[in-house]
C-alpha positions in Angstrom: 88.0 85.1 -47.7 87.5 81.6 -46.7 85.3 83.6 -43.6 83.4 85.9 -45.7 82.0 82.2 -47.5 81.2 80.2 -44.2 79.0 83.6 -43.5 77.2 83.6 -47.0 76.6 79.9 -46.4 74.8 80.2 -43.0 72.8 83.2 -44.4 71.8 81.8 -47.6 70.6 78.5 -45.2 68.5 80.9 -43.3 66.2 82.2 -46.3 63.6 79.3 -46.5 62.7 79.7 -43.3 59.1 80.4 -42.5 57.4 81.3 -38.8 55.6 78.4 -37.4 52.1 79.3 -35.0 52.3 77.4 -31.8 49.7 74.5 -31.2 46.4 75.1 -29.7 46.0 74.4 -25.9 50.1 73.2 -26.2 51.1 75.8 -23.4 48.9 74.6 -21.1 49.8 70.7 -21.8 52.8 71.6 -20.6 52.1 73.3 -17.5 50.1 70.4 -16.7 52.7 67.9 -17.2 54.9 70.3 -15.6 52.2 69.8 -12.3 52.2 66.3 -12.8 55.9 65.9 -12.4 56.1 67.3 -9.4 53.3 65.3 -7.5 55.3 62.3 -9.0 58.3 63.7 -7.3 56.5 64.4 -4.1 55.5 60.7 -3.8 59.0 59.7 -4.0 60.4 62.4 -2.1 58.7 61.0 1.3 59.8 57.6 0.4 63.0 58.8 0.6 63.0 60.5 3.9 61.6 57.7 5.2 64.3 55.0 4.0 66.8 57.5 5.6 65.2 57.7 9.1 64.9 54.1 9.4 68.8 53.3 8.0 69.9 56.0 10.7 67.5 54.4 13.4 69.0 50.6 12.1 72.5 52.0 12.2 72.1 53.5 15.4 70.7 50.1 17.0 73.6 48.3 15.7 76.3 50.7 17.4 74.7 50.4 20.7 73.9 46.7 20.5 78.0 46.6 19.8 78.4 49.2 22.6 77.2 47.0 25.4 78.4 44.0 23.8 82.0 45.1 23.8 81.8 46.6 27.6 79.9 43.1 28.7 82.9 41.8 27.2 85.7 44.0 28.5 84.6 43.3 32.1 84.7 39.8 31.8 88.4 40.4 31.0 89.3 42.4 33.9 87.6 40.2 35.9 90.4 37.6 35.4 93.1 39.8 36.7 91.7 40.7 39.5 93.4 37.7 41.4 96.6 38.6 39.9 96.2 42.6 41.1 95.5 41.2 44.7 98.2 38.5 44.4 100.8 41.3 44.0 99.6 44.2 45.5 99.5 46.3 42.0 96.6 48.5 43.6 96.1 48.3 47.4 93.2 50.6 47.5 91.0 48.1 45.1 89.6 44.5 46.3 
């Protein structure tokens, strides 16, 4: 019962309505908003690519700067055993 009401509400809603004519020119305002839009997004889309390639270039600067930096480092270190590999005879092959 309480079904067959809701129905004859949502009907009885739907009796004043009356068809509406679309604006003049209105389609084609939006196609050229629609063209607009995507320019704008073109723009931006370079800008984007572009701040990627240069944080991948930065990034990749960085890691090889730390690269030799590290190695540079890490010989220096070995260098101060070497007087201790030739005191005992760890490796008779290097000298």
């Amino acid at each position: 019962m309480k079904q067959e009401k809701r129905i004859k509400e949502i009907m009885n809603s739907l009796e004043g309505i009356q068809k509406v004519k679309a604006p003049y020119e209105g389609f084609s305002k939006i196609q050229n908003r629609l063209v607009y839009q995507s320019k704008k997004q073109a723009k931006y889309s370079w800008l984007k690519v572009a701040a990627v390639i240069a944080l991948i270039i930065c990034s990749n600067v960085l890691v090889v700067s730390n690269y030799f930096i590290l190695e540079n480092t890490s010989t220096i270190k070995t260098g101060n055993y070497l007087h201790i590999i030739n005191d005992f005879n760890l490796y008779n092959h290097e000298k």
